[in-house]
C-alpha positions in Angstrom: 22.9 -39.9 -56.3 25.3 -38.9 -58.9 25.0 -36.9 -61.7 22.5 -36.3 -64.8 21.0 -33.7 -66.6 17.1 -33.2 -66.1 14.8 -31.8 -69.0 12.4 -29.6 -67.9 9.4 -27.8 -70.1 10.1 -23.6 -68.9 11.7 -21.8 -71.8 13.7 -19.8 -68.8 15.3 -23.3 -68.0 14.8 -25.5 -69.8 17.2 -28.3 -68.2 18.7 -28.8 -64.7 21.8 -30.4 -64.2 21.2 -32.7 -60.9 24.6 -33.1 -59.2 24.2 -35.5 -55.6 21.3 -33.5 -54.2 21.7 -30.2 -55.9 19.8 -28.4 -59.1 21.6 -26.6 -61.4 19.8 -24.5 -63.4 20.6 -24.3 -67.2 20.1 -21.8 -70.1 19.7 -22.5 -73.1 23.0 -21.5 -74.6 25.1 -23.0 -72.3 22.9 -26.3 -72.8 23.7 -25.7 -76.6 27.5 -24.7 -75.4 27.4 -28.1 -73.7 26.2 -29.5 -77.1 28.6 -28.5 -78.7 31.3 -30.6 -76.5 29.6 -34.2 -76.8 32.9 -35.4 -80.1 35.9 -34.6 -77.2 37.3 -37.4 -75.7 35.8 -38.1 -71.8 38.6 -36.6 -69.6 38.0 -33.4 -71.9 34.2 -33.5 -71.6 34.1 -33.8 -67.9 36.6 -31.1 -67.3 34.9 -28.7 -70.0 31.6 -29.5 -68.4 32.7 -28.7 -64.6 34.7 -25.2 -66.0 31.4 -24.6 -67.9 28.9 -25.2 -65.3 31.2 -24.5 -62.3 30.9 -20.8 -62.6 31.9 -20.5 -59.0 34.5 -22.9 -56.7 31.5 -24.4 -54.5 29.9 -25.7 -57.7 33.0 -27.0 -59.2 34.2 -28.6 -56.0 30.5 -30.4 -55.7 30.8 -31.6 -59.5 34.2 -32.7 -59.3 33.3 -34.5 -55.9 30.3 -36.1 -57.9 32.5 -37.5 -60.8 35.7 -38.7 -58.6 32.8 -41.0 -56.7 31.8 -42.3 -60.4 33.4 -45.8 -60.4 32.4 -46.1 -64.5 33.9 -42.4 -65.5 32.8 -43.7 -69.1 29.7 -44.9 -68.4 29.4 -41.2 -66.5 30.1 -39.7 -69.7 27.9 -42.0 -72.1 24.7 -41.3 -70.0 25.1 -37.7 -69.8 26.2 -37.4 -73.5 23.0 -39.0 -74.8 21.2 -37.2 -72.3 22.0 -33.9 -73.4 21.5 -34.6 -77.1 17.9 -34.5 -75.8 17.4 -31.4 -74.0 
């Protein structure tokens, strides 16, 4: 399935990031945190993302599972930069 980030309309989340079958809830300063990433190069990005997200070791494990089954790492990173320009 992958992994994306998913807009919602609640103020409380206002984004999910969908990794495989999972939901991850967002709030609104880490999805402006996460922003804030989108100039580093895509080795950087993807590891920021997964220590910023990954606030525990099942979460991480599951991201880092997601993105080592990515054949395209940069077409990974592309989709879920321009994604998250419009959350």
């Amino acid at each position: 399935m992958g992994m994306m980030f998913q807009k919602l309309s609640g103020p409380i989340y206002p984004a999910y990031l969908i990794v495989g079958e999972y939901s991850i809830a967002l709030e609104p300063e880490l999805i402006t945190s996460l922003q804030g990433m989108t100039a580093e190069d895509d080795d950087l990005f993807l590891k920021d993302l997964v220590s910023s997200i990954g606030c525990n070791r099942y979460l991480r494990e599951m991201m880092e599972a997601e993105i080592a089954k990515t054949e395209n790492k940069s077409e990974l990173v592309l989709k879920l930069r321009s994604t998250l320009k419009d959350l």
